[in-house]
N, C-alpha and C positions, 0 to 999 in steps of 0.2 A: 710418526713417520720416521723409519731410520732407516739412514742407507748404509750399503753394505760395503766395502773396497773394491773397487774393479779390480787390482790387484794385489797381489801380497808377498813378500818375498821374503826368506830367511836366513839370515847369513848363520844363525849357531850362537853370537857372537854378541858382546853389546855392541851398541853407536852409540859414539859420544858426540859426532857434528855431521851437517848435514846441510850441501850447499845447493842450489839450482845454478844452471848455466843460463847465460843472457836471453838466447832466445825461449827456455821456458822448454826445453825437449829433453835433459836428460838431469839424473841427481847423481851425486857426488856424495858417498857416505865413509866417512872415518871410522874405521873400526877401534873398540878399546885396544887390540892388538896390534895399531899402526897400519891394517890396511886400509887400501882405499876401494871402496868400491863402484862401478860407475852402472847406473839404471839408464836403459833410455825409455820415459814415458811416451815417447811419441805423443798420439793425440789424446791420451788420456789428459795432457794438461792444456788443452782450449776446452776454454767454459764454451758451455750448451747455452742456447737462449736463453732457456728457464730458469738457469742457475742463479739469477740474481733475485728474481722473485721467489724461489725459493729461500735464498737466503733470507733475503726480509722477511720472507714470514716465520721460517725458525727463531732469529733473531728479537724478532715482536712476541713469538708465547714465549721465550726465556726473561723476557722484559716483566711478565705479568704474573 
């Protein structure tokens, strides 16, 4: 089972750092060229129910 990005975005450009804000709504990316760039994920970044029982079970066939 692999999931795919809900989003994807492309600056051109590397990233060298790359910060979340407190509330968990937007990203903060440093470009190698000194920019900055700012995302806002909105709801992409609240986990879904499922998403922890998912995780454990990826987590457990990487175990085995």
């Amino acid at each position: 089972d692999i999931e795919l990005p809900a989003q994807s975005v492309t600056s051109g450009r590397a990233l060298n750092k790359l910060a979340w804000d407190r509330p968990g709504r937007r990203i903060a990316a440093g470009g190698a060229d000194g920019s900055v760039y700012i995302y806002d994920v909105g709801d992409l970044s609240t986990p879904r129910p499922d998403d922890h029982a998912k995780f454990t079970r990826v987590v457990a066939e990487l175990a085995n």
